[in-house]
Chimera marker file (.cmm) of the C-alpha trace (Angstrom):
<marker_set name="trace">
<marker id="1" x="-9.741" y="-159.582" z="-77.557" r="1" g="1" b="0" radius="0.5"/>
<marker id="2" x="-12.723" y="-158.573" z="-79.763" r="1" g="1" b="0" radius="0.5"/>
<marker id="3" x="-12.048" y="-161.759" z="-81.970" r="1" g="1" b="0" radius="0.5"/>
<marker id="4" x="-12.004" y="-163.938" z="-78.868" r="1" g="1" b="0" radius="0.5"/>
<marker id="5" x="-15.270" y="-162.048" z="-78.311" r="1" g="1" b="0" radius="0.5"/>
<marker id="6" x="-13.793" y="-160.935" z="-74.768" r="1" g="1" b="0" radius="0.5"/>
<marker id="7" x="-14.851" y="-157.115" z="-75.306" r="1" g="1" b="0" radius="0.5"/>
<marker id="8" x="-16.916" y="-155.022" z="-77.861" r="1" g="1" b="0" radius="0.5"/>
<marker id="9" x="-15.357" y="-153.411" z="-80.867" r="1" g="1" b="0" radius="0.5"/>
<marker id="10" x="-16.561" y="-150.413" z="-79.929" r="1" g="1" b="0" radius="0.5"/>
<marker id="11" x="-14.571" y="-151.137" z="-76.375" r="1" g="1" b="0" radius="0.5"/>
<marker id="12" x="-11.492" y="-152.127" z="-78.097" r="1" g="1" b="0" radius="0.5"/>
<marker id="13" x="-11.811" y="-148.402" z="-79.996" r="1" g="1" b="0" radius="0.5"/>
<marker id="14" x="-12.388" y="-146.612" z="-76.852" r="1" g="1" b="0" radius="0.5"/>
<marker id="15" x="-9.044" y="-148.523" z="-75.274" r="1" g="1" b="0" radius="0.5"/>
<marker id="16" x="-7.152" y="-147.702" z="-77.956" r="1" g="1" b="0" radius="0.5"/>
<marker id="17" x="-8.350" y="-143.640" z="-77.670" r="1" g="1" b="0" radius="0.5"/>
<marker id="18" x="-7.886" y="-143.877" z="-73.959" r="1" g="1" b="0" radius="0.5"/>
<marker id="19" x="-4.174" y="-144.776" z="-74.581" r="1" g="1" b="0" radius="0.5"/>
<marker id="20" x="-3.359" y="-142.530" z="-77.329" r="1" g="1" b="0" radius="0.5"/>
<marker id="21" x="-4.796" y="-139.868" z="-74.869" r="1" g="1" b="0" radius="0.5"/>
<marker id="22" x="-2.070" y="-141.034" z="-72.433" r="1" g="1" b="0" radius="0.5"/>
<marker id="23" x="0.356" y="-138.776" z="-74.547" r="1" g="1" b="0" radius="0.5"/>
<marker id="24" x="3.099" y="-141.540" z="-74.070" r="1" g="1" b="0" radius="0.5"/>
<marker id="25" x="6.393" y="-140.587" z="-75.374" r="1" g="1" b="0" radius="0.5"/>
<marker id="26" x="8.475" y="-143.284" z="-77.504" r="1" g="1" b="0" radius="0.5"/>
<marker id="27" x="12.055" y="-143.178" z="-76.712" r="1" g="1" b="0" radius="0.5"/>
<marker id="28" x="14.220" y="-144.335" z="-79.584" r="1" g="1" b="0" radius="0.5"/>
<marker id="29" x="16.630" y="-147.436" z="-78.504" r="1" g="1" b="0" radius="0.5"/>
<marker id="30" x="20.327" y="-146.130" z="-78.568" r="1" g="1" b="0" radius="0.5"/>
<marker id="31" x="23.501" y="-147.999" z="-78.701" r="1" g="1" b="0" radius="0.5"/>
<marker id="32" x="24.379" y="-147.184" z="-75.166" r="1" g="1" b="0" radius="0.5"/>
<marker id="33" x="20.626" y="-148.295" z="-74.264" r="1" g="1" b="0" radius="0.5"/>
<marker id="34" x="21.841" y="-151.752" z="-75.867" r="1" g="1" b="0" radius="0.5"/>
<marker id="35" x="25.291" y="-151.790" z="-73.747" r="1" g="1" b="0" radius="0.5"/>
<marker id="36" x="23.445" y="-150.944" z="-70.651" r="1" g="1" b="0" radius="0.5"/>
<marker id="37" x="20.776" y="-153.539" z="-71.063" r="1" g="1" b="0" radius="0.5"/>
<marker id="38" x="23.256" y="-156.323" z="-71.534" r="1" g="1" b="0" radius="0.5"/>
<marker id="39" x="25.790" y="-155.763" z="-68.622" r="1" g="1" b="0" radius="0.5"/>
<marker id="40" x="22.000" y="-155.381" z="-66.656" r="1" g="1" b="0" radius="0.5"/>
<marker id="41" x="21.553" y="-159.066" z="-68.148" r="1" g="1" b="0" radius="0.5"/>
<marker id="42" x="24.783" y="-160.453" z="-67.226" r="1" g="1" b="0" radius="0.5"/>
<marker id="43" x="24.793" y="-158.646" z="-63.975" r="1" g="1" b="0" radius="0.5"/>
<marker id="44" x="21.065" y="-160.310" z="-63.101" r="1" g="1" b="0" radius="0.5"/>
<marker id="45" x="22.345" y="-163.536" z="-64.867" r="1" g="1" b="0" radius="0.5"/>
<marker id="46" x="19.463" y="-163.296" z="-67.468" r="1" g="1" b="0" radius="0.5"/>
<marker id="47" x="19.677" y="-165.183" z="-70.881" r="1" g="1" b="0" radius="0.5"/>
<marker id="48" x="17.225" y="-162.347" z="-72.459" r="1" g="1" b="0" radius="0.5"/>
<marker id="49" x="18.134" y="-158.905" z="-72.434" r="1" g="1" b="0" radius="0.5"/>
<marker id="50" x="14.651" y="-157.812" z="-72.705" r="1" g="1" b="0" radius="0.5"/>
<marker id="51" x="13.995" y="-156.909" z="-68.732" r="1" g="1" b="0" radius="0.5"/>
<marker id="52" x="17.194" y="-155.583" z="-68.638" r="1" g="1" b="0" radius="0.5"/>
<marker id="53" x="16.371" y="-153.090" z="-71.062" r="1" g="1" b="0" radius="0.5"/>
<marker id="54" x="13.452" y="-151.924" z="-69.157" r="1" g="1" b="0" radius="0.5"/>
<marker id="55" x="15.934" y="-151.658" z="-66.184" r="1" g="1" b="0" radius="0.5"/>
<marker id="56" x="18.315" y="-149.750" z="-68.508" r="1" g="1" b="0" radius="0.5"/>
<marker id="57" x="15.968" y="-147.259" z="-69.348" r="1" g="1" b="0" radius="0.5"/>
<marker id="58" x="14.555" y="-146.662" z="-65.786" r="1" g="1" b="0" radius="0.5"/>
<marker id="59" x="18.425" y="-145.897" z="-64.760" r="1" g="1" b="0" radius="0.5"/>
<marker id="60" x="18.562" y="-143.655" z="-68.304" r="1" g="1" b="0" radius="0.5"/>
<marker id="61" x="15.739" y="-141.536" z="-67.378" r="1" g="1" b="0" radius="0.5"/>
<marker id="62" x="16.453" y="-141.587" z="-63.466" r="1" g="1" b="0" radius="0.5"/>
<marker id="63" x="13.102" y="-142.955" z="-62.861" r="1" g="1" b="0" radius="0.5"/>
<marker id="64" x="11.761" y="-145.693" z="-60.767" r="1" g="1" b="0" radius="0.5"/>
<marker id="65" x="11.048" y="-148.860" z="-62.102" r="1" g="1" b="0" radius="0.5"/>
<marker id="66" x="7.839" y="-151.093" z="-60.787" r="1" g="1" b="0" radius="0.5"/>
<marker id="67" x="7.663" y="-154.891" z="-61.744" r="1" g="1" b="0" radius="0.5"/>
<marker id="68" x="5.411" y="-157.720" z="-61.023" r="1" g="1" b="0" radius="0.5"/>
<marker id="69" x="8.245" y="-160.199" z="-61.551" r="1" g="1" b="0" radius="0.5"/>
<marker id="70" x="9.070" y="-160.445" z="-57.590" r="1" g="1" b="0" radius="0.5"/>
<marker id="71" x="12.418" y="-162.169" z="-58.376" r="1" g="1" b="0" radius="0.5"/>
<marker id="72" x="13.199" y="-159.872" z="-60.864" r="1" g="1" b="0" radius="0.5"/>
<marker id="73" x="12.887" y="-157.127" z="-58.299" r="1" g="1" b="0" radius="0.5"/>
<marker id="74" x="14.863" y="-158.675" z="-55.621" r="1" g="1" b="0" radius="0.5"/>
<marker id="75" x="17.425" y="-159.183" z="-57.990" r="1" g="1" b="0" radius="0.5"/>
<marker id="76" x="17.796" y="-155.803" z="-59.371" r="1" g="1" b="0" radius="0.5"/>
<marker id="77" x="17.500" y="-154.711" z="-55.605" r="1" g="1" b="0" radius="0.5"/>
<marker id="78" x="20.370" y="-156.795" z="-54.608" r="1" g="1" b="0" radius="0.5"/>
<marker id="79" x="22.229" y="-156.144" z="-57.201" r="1" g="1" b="0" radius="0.5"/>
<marker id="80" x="22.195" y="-151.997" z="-55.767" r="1" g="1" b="0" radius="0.5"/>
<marker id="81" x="19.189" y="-150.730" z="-57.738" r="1" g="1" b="0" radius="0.5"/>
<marker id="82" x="17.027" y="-149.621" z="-54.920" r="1" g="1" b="0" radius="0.5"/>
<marker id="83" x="14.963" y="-148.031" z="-57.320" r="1" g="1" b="0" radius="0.5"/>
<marker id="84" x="13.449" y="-151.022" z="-58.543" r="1" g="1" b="0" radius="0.5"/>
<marker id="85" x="10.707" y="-151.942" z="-56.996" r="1" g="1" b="0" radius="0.5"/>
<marker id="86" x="7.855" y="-155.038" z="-56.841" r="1" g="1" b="0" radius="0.5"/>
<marker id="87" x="3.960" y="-153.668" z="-57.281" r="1" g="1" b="0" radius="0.5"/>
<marker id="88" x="3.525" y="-155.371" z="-53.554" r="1" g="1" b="0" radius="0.5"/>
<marker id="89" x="6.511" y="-152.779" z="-52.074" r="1" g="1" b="0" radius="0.5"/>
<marker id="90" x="6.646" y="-148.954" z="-50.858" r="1" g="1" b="0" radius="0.5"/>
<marker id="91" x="7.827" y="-146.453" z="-53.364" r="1" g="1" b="0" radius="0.5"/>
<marker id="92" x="11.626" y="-146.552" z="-54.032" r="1" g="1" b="0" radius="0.5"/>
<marker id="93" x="13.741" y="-144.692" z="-51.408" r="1" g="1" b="0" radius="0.5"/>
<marker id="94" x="16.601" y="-143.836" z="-53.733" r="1" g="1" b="0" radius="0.5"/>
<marker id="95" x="16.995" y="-142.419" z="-56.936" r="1" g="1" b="0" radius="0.5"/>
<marker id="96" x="18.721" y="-144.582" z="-59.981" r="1" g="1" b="0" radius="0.5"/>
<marker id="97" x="22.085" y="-143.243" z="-60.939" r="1" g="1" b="0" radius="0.5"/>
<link id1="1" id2="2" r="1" g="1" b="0" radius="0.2"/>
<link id1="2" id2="3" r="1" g="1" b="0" radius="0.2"/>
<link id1="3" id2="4" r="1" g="1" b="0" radius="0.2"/>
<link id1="4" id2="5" r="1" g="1" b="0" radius="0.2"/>
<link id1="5" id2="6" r="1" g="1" b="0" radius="0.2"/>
<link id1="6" id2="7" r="1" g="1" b="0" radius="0.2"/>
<link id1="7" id2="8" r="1" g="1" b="0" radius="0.2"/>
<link id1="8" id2="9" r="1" g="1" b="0" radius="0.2"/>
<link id1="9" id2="10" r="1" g="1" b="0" radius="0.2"/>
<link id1="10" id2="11" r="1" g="1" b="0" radius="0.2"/>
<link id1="11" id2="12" r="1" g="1" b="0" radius="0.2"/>
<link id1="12" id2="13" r="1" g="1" b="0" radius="0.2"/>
<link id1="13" id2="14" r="1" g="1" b="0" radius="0.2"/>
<link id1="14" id2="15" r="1" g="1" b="0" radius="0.2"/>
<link id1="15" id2="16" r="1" g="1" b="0" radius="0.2"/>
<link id1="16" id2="17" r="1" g="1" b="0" radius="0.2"/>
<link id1="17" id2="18" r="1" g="1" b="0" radius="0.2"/>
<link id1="18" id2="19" r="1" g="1" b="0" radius="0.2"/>
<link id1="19" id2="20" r="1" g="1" b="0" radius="0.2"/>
<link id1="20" id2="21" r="1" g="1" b="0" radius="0.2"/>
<link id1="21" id2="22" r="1" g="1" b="0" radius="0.2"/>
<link id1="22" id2="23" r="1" g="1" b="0" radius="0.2"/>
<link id1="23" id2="24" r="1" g="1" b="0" radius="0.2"/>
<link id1="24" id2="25" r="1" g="1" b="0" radius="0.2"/>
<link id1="25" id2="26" r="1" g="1" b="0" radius="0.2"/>
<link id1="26" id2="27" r="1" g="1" b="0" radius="0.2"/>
<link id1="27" id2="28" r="1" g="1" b="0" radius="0.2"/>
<link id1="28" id2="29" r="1" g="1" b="0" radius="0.2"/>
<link id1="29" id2="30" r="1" g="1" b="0" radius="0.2"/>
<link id1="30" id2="31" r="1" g="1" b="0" radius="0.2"/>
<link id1="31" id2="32" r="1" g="1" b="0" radius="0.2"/>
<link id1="32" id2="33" r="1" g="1" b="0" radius="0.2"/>
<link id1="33" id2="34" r="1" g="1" b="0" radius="0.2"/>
<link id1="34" id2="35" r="1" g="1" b="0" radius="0.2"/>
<link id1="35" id2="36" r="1" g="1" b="0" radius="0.2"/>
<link id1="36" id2="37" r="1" g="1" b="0" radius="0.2"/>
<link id1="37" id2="38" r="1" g="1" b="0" radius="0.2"/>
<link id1="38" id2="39" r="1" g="1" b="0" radius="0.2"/>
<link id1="39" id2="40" r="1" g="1" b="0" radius="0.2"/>
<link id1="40" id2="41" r="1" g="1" b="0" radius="0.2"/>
<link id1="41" id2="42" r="1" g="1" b="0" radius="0.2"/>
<link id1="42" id2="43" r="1" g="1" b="0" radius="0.2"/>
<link id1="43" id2="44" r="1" g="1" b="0" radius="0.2"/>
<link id1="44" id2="45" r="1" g="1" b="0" radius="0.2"/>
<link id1="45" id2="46" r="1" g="1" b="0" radius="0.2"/>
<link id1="46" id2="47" r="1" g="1" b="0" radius="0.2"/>
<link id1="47" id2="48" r="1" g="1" b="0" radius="0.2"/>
<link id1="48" id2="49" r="1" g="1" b="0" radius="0.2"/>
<link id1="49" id2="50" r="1" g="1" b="0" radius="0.2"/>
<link id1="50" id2="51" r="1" g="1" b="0" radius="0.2"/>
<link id1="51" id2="52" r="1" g="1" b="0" radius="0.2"/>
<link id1="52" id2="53" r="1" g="1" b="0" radius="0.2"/>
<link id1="53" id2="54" r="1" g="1" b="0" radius="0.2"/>
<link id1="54" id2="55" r="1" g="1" b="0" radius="0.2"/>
<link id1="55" id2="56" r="1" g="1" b="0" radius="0.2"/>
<link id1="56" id2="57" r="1" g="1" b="0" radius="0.2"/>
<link id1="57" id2="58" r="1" g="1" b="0" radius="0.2"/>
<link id1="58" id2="59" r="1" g="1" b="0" radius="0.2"/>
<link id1="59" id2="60" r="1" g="1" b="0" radius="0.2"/>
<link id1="60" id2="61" r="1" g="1" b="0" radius="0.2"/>
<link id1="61" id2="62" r="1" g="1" b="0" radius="0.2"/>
<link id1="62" id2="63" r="1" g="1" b="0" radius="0.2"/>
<link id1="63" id2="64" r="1" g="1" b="0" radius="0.2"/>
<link id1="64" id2="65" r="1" g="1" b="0" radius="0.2"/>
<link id1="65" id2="66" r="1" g="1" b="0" radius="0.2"/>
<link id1="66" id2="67" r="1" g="1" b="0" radius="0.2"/>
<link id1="67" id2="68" r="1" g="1" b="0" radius="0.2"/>
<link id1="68" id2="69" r="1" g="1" b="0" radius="0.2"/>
<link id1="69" id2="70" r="1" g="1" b="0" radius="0.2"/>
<link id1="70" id2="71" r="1" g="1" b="0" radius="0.2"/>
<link id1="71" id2="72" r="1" g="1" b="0" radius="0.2"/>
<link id1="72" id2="73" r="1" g="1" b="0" radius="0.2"/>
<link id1="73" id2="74" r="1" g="1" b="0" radius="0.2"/>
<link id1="74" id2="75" r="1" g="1" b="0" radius="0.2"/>
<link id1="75" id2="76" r="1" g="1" b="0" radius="0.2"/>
<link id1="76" id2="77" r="1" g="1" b="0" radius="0.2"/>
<link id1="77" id2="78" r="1" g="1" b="0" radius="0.2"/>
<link id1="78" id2="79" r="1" g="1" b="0" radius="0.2"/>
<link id1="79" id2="80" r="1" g="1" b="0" radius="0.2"/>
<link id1="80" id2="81" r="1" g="1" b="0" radius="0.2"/>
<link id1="81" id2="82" r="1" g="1" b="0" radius="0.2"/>
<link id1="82" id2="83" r="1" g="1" b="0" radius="0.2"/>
<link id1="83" id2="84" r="1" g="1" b="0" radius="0.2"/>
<link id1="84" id2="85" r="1" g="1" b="0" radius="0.2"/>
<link id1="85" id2="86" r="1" g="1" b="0" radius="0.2"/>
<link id1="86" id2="87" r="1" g="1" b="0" radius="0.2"/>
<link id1="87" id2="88" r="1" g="1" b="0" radius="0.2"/>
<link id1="88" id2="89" r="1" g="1" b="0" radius="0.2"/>
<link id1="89" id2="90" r="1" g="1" b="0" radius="0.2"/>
<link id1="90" id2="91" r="1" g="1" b="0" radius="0.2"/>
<link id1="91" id2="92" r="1" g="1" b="0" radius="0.2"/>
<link id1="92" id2="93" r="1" g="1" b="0" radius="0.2"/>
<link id1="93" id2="94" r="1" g="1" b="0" radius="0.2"/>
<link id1="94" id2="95" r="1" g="1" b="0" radius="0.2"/>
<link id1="95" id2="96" r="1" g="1" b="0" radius="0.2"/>
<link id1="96" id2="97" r="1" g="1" b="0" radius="0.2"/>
</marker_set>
């Protein structure tokens, strides 16, 4: 972004303290991350596994799960995850798990 001129380096340094302040915590992939993310692909009938391991992790960590891929949603939704859920939707109503 600062080398498409978009924003300031001195904005691009501020972003990058405001997320480090976010104290986000990296959780290592696992094996049984892996497993889970591909029967989420097959299940959604995705070629990619990589929104399925977002869904994977959401289940993991018994958390809810907000996309802005609509379909994505609906299909997670129909396929029993009720605690997936579109940006444009209420909070989830049911735990994952």
């Amino acid at each position: 972004m600062t080398k498409a001129k978009v924003i300031s380096p001195q904005d691009a340094l501020d972003g990058l303290h405001a997320l480090f302040a976010l104290n986000i915590r990296e959780i290592p992939p696992t094996l049984e991350l892996h497993r889970e993310a591909l029967q989420w692909a097959h299940q959604l009938g995705q070629g990619a596994a990589y929104d399925a391991a977002y869904l994977a992790l959401a289940e993991q960590l018994q958390a809810p799960f907000w996309t802005a891929d609509r379909r994505l949603a609906n299909a997670a939704q129909q396929a029993g995850a009720a605690w997936v859920c579109w940006i444009g939707e209420d909070y989830p109503k049911a735990p994952p798990g």
